[in-house]
N, C-alpha and C positions, 0 to 999 in steps of 0.2 A: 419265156425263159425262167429256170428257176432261178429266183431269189438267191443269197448263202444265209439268207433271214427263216428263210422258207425251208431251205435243207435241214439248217439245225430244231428246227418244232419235229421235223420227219425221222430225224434220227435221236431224238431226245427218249423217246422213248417206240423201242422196236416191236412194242407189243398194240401200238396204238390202230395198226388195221387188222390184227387179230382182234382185239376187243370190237372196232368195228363191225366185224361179220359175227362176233357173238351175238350183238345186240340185237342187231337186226333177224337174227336169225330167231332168238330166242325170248327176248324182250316183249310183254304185248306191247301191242304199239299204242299210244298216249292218243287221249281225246282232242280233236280238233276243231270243236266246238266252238275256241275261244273261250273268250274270256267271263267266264260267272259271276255277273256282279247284281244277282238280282237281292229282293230285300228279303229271301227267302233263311231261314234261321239255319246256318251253318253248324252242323253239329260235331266238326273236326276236318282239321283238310290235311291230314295226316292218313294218305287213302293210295291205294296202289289200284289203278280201274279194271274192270273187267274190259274185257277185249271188245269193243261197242265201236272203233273208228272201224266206219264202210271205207275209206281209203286206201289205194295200195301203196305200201312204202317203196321207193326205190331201195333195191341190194347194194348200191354202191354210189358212192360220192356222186360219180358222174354218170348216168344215162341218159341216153339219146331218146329224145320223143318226140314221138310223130307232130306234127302241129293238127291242131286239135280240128276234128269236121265240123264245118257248122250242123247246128242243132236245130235241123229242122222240124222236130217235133213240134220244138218250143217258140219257134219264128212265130207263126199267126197269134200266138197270145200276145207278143209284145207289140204287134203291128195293129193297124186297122183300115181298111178300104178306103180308097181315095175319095170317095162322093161319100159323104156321110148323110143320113138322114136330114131331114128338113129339122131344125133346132124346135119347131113345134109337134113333132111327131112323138108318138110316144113309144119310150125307149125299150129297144128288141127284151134287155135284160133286170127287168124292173126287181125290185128285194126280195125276197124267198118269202111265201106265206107260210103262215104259221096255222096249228101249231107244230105240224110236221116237219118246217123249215127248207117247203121245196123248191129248188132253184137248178137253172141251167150249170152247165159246165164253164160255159164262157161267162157267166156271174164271177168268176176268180181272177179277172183280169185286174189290175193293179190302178186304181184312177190316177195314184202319182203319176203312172206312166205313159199316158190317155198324149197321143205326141201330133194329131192332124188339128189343121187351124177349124176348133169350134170353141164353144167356150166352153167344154169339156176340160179342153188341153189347155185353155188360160188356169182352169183352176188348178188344171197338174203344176203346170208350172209355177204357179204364183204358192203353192201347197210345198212346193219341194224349196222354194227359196224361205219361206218361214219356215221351215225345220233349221235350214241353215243358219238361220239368223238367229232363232230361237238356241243355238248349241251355243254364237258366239257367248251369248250370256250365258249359259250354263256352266261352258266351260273356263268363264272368269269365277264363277261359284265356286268352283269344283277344282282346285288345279290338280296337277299331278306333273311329279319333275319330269318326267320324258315326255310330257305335251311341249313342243315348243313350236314359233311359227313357221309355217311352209318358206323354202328355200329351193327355187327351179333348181335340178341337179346342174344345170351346164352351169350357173353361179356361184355352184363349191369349188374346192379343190377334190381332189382324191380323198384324202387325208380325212375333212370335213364329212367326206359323204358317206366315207366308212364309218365315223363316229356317229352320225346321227340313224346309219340303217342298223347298227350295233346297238345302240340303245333304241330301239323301236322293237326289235328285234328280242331282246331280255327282256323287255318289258309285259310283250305281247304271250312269248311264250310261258312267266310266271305268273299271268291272268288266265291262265287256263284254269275253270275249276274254283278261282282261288278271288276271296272281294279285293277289291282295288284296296282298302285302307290295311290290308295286309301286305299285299304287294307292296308297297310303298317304303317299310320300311326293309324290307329284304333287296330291291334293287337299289337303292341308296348304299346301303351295303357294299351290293356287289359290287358298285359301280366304283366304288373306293378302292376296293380291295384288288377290280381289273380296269381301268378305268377304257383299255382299249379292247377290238378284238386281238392284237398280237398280244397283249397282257394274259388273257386266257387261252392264248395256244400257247407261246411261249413257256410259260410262269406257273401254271395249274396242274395242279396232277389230277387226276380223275376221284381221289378221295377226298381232296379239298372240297372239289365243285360240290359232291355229292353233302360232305357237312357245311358247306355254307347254303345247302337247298334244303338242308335239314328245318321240319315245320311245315313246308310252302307241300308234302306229297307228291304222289306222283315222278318218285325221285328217277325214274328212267327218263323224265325228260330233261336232268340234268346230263345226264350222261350223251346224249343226244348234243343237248349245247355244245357241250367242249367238243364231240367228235366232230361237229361244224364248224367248230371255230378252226379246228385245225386243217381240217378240210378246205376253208376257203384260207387262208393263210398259206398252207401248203401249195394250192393250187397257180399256175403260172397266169393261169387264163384272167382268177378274180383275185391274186395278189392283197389277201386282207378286206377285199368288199365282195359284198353281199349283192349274188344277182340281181338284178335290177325287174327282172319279169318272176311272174307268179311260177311258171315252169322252172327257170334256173333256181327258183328257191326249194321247191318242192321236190330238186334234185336231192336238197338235202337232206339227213338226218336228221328225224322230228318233227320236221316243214311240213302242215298238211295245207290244205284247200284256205282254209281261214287264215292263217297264219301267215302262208301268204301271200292273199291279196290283202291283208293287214300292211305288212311292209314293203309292196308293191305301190299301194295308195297313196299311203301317209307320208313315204318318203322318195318315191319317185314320180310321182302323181301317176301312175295308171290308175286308169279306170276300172279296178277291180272288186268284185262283192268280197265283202268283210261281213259274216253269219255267221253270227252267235249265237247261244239261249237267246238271249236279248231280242234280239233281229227277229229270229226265227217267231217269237210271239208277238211283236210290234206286226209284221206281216201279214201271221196268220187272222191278225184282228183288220188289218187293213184289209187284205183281200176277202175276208168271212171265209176262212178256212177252218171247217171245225173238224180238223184231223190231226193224226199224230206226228208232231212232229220232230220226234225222236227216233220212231222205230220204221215208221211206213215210209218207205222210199221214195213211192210216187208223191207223196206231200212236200217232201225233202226235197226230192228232183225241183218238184213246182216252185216253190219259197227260192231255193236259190237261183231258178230261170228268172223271177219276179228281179232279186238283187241284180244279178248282173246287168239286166237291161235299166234298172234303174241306176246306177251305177254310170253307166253310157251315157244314159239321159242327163245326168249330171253335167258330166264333163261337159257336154254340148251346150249346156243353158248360159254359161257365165263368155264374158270376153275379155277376161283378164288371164288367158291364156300368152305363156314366151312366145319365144319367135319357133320354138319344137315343139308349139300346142299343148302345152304341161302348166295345172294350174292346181293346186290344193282343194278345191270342191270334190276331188274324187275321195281325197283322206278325209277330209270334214265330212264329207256324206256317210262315208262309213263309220266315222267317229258319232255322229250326230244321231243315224240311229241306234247303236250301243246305248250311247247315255241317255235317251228316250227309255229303252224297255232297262234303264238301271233306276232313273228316279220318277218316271209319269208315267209310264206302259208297263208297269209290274206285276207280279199276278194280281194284286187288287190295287186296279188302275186309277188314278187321279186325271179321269177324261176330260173335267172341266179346266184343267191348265195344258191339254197339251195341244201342241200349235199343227196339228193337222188333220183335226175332226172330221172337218170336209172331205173329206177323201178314206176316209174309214167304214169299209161296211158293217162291224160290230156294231159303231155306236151308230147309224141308221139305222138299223135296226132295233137297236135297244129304245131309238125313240119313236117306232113305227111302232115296237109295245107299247111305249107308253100311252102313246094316244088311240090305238086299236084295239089293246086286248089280244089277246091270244090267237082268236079267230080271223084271221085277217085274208082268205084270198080261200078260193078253189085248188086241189090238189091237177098238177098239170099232166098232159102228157106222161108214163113212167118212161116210154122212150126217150126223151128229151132231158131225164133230170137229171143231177150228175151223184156220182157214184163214189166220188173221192171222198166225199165228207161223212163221218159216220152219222147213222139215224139219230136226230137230235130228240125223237119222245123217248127213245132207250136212255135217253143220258139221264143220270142221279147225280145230283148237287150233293157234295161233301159238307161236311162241317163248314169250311171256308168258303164256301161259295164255288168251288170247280166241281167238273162234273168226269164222272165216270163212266166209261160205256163198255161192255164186255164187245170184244172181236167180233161180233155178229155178222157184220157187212159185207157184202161183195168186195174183192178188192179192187180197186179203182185203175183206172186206165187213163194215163195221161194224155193221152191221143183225143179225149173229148171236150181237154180246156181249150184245144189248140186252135178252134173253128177262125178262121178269120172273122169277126163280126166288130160291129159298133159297141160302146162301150157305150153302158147308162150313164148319163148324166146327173151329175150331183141333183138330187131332189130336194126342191123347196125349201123342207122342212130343218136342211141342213143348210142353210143359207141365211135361216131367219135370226132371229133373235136366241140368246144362251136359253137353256131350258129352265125350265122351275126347278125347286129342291125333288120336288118327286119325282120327276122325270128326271134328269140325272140319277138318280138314286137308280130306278130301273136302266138304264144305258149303261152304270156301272158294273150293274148285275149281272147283266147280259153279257157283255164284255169281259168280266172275267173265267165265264165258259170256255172263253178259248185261248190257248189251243186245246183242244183235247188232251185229257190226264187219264193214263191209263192206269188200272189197278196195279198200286206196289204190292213186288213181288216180296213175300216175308223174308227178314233180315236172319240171316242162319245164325244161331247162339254157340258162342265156345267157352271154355274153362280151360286156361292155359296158365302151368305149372312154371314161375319163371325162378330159376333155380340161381345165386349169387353164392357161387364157391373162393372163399379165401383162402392164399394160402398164409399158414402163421409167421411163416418163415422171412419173409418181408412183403406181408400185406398186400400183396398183387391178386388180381381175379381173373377168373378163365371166363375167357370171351368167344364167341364162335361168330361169325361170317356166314349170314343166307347165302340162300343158294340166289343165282345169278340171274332167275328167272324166276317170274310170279312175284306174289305180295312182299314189299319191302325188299325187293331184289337187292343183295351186295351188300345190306347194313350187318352191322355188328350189331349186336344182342348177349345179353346173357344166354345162358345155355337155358333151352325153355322145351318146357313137353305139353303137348296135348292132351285135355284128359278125355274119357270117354262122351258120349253125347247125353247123358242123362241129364248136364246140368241143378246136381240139387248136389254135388258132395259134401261130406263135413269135413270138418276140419284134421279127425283124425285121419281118414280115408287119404286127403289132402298131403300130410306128414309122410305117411308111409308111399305111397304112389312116389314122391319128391325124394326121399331117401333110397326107393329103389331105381330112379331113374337116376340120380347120381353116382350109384354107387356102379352103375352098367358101365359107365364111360371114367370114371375117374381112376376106379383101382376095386380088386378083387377080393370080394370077404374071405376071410380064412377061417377054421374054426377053431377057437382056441387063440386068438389074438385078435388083441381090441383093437377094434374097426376105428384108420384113420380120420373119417369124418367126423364129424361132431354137427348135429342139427340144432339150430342155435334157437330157429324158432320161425313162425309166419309171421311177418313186416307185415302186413296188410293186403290189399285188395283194391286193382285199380281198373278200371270199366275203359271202356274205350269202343268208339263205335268208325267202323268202315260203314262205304257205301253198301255193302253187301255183307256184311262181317260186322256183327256185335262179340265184342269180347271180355272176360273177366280173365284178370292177370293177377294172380294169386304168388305173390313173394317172397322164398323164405331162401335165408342164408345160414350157409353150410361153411362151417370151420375144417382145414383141412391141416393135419398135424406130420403126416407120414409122407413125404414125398416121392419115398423109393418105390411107393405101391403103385406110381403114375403109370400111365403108359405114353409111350412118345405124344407129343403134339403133332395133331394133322396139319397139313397147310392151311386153312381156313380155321386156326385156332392159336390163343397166345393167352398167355399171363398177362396182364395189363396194369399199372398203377390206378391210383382214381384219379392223377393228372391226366393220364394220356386218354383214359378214358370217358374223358369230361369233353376229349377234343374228338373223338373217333366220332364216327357219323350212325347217328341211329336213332330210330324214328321216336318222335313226339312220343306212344305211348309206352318206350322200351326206358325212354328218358326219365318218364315219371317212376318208373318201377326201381331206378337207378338210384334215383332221388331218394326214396324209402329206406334203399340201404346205407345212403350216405348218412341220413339221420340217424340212423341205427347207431352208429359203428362212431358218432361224435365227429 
């Protein structure tokens, strides 16, 4: 039944399912990755992404979905035959000889996940509760306000359970992309300014959300938030809470796969994979996957079959499960490997503190080098090898230690990790004693090969004329509105031009290009009457770097004396104070540009 709580968010504003089907129609759709918190040097998170989520958005609040087939491709990797080898036999999938690095398909099976009684599967298990235990301490290290402790849903109220998948939920979706110590103080923030979900249906307009997300990039994923929030507020069925399954989330606007089984896990305890950057490199070292795992799907496919059954496996190991079999090890697990590949599994990894070695085929490996050498086995069977991992003697080491491999290889077929087979047993050597300084030193080595780093693609260079026209009349400036789709969709800007691609202009090139480009859209020369503009001068020069997009923003502000010469304002244009326009919403590097003329002008 609807709400009259519910009705008034739906008629507050009549344009909010129109905006809806704008977005989604035209918006790219935000990375679902999660949350980026690696130690890798952020060089602005002021970034609108290229269109990179494999995901399909739902068109509309609600769609109906099939319940999903089981995946039987991906069955026999997580399983293993009932009679398992004699524990003295020696195992079907022993470590890949070097130096060509060759190894079976069924080598990629996951040892966390190793689930028949040998003592294969006591180390999974005994492997998977010290990660857990190893997070409790981290995460008293490390707090963050939306960490708080598990609470069985049937033990809240309504009210309660709304509040805590609402702040899981902000929380997760402003870690996209974005370090945890930034996030931190924006959801604080938010969390003030809405402290509920009916706060941000009710109480928010869509240019609020978008300047209080102003900084944090990626700003269509604010716009997503509020049309969820109203969404689920509006809605009779979730009346202000947030579906409880990974599907009724992913019904919604900007909910991808990670996002959520994020707030599937953490706050309803399903057992769902939560895969991030993070994850996705902890994995690909666990399992000795040296492939891509960004672009290559069958890798991608692989890493998140590995989470979800490890995920499963979770839930099933603890017995501190309610009376509705719902216990917080599926959110800790997912939490748990996050903050591994954020502080110990980095790209240059800290192996000797991280609590699941044993179960890692990087670092076997890296200490099968240390004590073999390079030369370590016969090259097997080519029928048998497996095909997903790119050629490891193609790979070139960077500067840092990762390694590069042009697309050379066959592309891989998921169908050959799938074999049903026995799973190697932890070897020896990973059971014995910590290794020496040099051996570690090489397992670190080795270990930060993966996952495979594919060649970046060159950053495209632009020279961008950002034009600050005054009028004299009472000191207001014309503002203009992007366009509603692509880079910085929907901010306000000053009026800005593009200049040519040569990238070398001077400065007086710079002057006149900026005077003719004002003078197009403000008012028309006449000959024989002095031109109402006035070019005051170039404020400076401010750089700014996208993911894809290096930019120089070149400054110069224009006095404007003659008002009759204007031509009407478009919709997506206004005069502005520099109060209102201190409060409008617009990006990080249009801010700084702002900034130059505020100094200007005293």
């Amino acid at each position: 039944m609807t709400t009259r709580r519910s009705a008034r968010i739906a008629l507050q504003n009549p344009e909010a399912e129109q905006n809806n089907s704008r977005l989604q129609q035209h918006d790219a759709p935000d990375n679902d990755n999660g949350p980026s918190q690696s130690t890798d040097t952020v060089l602005c998170t002021n970034l609108e992404p290229e269109v990179t989520d494999t995901e399909t958005r739902p068109s509309k609040r609600r769609r109906t979905h099939r319940k999903p087939k089981p995946n039987t491709k991906t069955q026999p990797l997580l399983t293993h035959p009932r009679s398992p080898p004699p524990p003295d036999t020696e195992p079907p999938h022993p470590l890949p000889t070097f130096p060509h690095r060759t190894h079976q398909p069924a080598y990629h099976h996951p040892l966390l996940l190793t689930s028949t009684p040998t003592t294969a599967a006591r180390t999974a298990r005994t492997a998977r509760t010290a990660l857990l235990t190893w997070f409790t301490k981290a995460s008293a290290l490390r707090t963050m306000p939306w960490r708080k402790p598990f609470t069985p849903p049937a033990q809240l109220s309504r009210a309660a359970l709304s509040q805590r998948a609402y702040e899981v939920w902000i929380s997760e979706i402003m870690l996209q992309q974005t370090r945890v110590q930034t996030v931190v103080g924006y959801w604080t923030r938010w969390m003030a300014r809405w402290p509920t979900i009916w706060d941000l249906a009710e109480d928010a307009t869509e240019d609020e959300v978008v300047g209080a997300w102003a900084g944090l990039g990626y700003y269509s994923r604010a716009r997503r938030v509020w049309m969820a929030a109203r969404a689920v507020c509006i809605s009779p069925e979730d009346g202000g809470l947030l579906p409880g399954t990974v599907e009724g989330l992913m019904a919604l606007p900007g909910v991808g796969r990670y996002s959520a089984g994020a707030v599937a896990a953490i706050v309803f305890g399903v057992p769902a994979a939560m895969v991030d950057g993070n994850v996705l490199r902890v994995l690909s070292r666990q399992m000795g996957v040296f492939g891509d795992v960004k672009g290559d799907k069958a890798v991608v496919d692989l890493l998140w079959a590995a989470a979800e059954g490890l995920a499963k496996a979770v839930a099933e190991d603890g017995e501190d499960e309610d009376e509705d079999g719902v216990s917080d090890r599926p959110g800790r697990w997912g939490q748990a490997l996050m903050e591994l590949g954020s502080t110990v599994c980095t790209p240059k990894p800290n192996c000797a503190v991280c609590p699941i070695t044993e179960t890692c085929r990087a670092y076997a490996e890296g200490r099968t080098l240390a004590k073999n050498g390079r030369d370590t086995g016969t090259v097997e069977d080519v029928e048998d090898l497996c095909t997903l991992c790119a050629p490891f003697d193609e790979a070139i080491e960077d500067d840092e230690g990762r390694v590069e491999v042009q697309p050379k290889h066959g592309e891989g077929r998921l169908s050959r990790f799938f074999a049903s087979t026995q799973t190697a047993k932890p070897t020896p050597s990973q059971t014995q004693v910590a290794p020496d300084a040099r051996t570690m030193g090489i397992i670190i080595q080795h270990a930060r090969k993966f996952p495979l780093k594919k060649p970046k693609k060159k950053v495209r260079e632009e020279e961008i004329l950002v034009c600050a026209v005054r009028r004299s009349s009472d000191e207001h400036y014309l503002i203009h509105r992007r366009p509603d789709k692509g880079l910085l969709a929907g901010l306000w800007e000053l009026p800005s031009h593009t200049l040519p691609d040569s990238n070398d202009s001077t400065a007086k090139e710079r002057k006149a290009e900026a005077e003719s480009y004002v003078s197009g859209f403000v008012c028309e020369r006449r000959a024989r009457t002095r031109p109402p503009l006035k070019h005051v001068g170039e404020l400076g020069s401010v750089p700014w770097l996208f993911s894809h997009l290096k930019l120089t923003m070149h400054v110069h502000l224009f006095e404007l004396d003659h008002e009759e010469a204007l031509p009407p304002l478009g919709a997506r244009e206004q005069w502005a104070s520099v109060e209102k326009i201190n409060s409008e919403s617009m990006g990080t590097g249009m801010k700084k540009c702002w900034s130059l003329v505020k100094e200007r002008i005293g």
